[in-house]
C-alpha positions in Angstrom: 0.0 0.0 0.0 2.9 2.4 1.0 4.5 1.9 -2.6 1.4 2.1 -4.6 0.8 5.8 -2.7 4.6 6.9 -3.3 4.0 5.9 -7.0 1.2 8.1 -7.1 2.0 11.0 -5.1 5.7 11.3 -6.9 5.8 9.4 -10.1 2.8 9.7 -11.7 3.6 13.5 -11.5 7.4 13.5 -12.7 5.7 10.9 -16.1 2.6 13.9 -16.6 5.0 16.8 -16.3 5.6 15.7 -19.9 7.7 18.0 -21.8 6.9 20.9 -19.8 9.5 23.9 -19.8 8.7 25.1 -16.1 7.6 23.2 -13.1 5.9 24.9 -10.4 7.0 24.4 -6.7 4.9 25.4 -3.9 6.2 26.0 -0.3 4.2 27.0 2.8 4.6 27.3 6.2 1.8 26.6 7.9 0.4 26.1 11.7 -1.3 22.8 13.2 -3.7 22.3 15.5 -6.0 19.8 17.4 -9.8 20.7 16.5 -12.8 20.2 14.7 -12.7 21.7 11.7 -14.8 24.7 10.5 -15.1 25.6 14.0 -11.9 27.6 14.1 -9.7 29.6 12.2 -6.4 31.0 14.3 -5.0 28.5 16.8 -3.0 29.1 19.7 -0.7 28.1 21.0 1.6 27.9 17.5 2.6 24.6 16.6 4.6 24.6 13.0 5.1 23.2 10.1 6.7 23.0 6.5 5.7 21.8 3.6 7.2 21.4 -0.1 5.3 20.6 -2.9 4.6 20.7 -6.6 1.6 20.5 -9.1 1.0 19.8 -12.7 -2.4 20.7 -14.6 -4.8 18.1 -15.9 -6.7 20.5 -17.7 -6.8 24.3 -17.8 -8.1 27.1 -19.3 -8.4 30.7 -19.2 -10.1 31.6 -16.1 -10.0 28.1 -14.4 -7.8 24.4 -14.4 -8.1 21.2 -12.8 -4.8 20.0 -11.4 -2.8 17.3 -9.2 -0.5 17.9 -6.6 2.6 15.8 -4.3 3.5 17.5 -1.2 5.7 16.6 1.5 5.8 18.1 4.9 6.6 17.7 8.8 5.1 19.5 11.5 5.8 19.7 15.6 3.2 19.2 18.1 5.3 19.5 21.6 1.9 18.4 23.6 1.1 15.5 21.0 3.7 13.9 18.3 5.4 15.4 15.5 4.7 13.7 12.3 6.7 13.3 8.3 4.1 12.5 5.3 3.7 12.6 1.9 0.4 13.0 -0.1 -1.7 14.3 -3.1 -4.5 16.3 -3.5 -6.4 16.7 -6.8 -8.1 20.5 -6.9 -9.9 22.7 -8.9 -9.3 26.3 -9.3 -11.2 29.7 -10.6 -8.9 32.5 -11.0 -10.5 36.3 -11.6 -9.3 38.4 -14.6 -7.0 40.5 -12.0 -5.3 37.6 -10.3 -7.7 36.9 -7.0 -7.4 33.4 -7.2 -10.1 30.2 -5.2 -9.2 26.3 -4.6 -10.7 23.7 -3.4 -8.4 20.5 -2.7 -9.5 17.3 -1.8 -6.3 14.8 -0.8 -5.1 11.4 0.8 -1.4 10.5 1.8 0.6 8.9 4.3 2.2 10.0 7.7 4.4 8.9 10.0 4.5 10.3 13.9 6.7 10.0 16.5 5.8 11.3 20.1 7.6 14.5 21.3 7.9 12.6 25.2 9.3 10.1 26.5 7.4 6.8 26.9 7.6 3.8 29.6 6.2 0.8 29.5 5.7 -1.4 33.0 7.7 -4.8 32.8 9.2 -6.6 35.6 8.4 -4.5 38.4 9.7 -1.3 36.8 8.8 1.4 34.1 11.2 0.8 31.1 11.5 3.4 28.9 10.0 2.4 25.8 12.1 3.2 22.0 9.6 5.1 19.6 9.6 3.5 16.2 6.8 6.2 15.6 2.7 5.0 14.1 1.7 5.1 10.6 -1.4 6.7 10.0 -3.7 7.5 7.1 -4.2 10.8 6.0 -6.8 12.5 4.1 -7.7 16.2 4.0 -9.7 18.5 2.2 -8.5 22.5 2.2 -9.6 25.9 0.7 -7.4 28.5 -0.3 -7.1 32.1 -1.6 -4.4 32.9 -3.8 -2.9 35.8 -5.8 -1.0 35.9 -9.1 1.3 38.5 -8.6 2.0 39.1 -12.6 -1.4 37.8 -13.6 -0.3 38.3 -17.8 2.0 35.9 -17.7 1.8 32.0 -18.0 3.9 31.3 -15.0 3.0 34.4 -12.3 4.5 33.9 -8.8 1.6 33.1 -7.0 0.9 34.0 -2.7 -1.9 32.1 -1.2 -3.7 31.2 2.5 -4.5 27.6 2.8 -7.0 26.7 5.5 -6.7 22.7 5.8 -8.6 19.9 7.6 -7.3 16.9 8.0 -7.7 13.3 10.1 -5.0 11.1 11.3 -6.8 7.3 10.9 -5.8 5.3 12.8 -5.2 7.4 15.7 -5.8 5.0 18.9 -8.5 2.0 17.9 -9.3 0.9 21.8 -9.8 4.4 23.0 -9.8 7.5 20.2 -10.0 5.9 16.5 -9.8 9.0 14.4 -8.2 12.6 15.5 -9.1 15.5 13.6 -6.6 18.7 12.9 -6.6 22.1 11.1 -3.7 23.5 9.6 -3.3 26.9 8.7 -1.1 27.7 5.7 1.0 30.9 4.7 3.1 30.3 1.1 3.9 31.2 -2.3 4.5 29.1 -5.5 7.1 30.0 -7.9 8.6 28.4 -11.1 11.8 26.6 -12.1 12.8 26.3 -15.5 13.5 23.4 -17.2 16.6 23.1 -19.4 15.6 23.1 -22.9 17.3 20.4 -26.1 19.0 22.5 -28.7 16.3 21.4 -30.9 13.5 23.3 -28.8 
């Protein structure tokens, strides 16, 4: 199952970038939170995060496209865990003639966490302390954003966005909490990297 989700979060991308000449790379950081989503916006106390990611186009057109993306990210949780994924989200976007730009991104992946303190476990009279080999969860999400093309004329604009993201970590504890939900709150920017063109291009 892990393989067949790398395959599709990282190669199926790299084989539909085709023969692209620029491919966009998004980076955010963002700030994660315990809650229910749609019940709240800004969470305190801060707990952050990074994430890297890229996206190519299924189809697009003038004012809207329908797109794929492979993100990887890590956030820290010092009350919880602090967890590494991958994952992919397939989204839809409608951009206005002077740049204002809306998503909607529905995704799945995989994450690994590892708690942030120390755990013992009771053997032989004693507390032992117990090695972490972290928990594999399942991770799907569904997030909104508001973007804005900075040079809106041209084909690859810079782009600055706000990412509100829910998310649920499955499975989170089966005999006692089997799901735990999370918000994220993202800040970032995607930009483009050429490719190097043949001398016959």
């Amino acid at each position: 199952m892990n393989r067949i989700l790398i395959y599709l979060i990282f190669i199926t991308p790299t084989v539909l970038f085709g023969q692209g000449k620029a491919i966009p790379i998004n980076i955010s950081i963002f700030n994660e939170s315990t809650a229910i989503p749609f019940t709240r916006f800004v969470t305190t106390p801060i707990h952050p995060g990074l994430q890297l990611g890229t996206e190519f186009n299924y189809i697009s057109k003038v004012h809207s496209r329908l797109f794929q993306t492979a993100n990887l990210y890590y956030f820290y949780h010092n009350h919880l865990a602090q967890g590494i994924g991958l994952y992919t989200e397939l989204g839809y976007e409608y951009c206005l003639k002077f740049g204002l730009a809306f998503q909607a991104l529905l995704g799945v992946g995989y994450m690994h966490t590892f708690a942030t303190a120390d755990e013992f476990t009771f053997s032989n009279g004693h507390y032992e302390k117990k090695t972490d080999k972290g928990n594999a969860r399942l991770f799907p999400s569904l997030s909104f954003d508001i973007g804005y093309y900075i040079k809106k004329s041209e084909k690859n604009s810079p782009e600055i966005f706000v990412r509100y993201q829910s998310w649920i970590e499955y499975p989170y504890s089966p005999d006692f909490i089997p799901v735990m939900t999370h918000i994220s709150l993202h800040i970032g920017a995607k930009f483009f990297i050429n490719k190097k063109m043949n001398n016959n291009e």
